[in-house]
N, C-alpha and C positions, 0 to 999 in steps of 0.2 A: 504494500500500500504506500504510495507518494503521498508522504508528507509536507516536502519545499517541494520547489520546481523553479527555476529558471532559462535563459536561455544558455549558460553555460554548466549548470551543476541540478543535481536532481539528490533527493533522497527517500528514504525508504526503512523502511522497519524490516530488518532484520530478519530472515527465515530461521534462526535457531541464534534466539536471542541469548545472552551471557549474562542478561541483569533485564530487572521489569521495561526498563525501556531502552532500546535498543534499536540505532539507528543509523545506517549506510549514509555516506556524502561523500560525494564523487564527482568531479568535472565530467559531463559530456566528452569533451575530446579524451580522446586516448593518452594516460599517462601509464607507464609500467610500476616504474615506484618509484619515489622520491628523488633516490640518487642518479636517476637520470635528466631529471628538470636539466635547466639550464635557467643563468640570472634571467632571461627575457620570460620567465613562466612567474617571476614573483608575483604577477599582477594575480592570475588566477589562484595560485597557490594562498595569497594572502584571502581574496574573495570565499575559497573555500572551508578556511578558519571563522571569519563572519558570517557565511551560509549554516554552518554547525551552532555558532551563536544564537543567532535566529533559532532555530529548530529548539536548539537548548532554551530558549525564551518561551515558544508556542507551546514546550510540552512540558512548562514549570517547575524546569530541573534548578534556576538559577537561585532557589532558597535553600535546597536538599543540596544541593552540589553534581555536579557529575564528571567524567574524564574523556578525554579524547582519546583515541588511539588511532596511531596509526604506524603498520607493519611495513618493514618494507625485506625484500630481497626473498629467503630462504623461510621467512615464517611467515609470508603470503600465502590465501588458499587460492586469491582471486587476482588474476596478475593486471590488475587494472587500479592502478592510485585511490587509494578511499580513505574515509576518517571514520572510526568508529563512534560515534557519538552514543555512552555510555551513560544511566541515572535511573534513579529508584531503589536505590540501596545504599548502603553503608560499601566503601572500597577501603584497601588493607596497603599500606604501604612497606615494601616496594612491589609493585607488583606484579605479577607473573607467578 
């Protein structure tokens, strides 16, 4: 289910969420993972951090708290740039 949407970034809940709410943010165009950006992606790579905020806003994480995540290289399941947008629960630090 699409929760944001724009014309560069979309997100979505989660098929096998990891906490009560649980939420995919992704640019549209194709990144692989992070370490392949290059400085000319800052622009969307920053938008993608504010697209997560927003969503962290709409689904009332920002009293409870919640975490980003984002995987890159060898602990990818989905080899396409994404932020985990994490809340509904208590998180443990460090974590992993």
């Amino acid at each position: 289910m699409i929760v944001y949407e724009n014309d560069e970034i979309v997100a979505f809940r989660d098929i096998a969420p990891k906490a009560p709410v649980h939420i995919i943010v992704m640019p549209r165009k194709h990144y692989t993972v992070l370490h392949e950006c290059e400085s000319s992606d800052d622009g969307i790579l920053g938008r993608l951090l504010l697209a997560a905020s927003e969503v962290a806003k709409k689904e009332k994480l920002t009293e409870t708290g919640y975490r980003i995540v984002l995987n890159g290289g060898a602990s990818q399941a989905i080899f396409h740039l994404h932020l985990h947008l994490l809340g509904g629960r208590e998180f443990q630090w460090p974590p992993g």
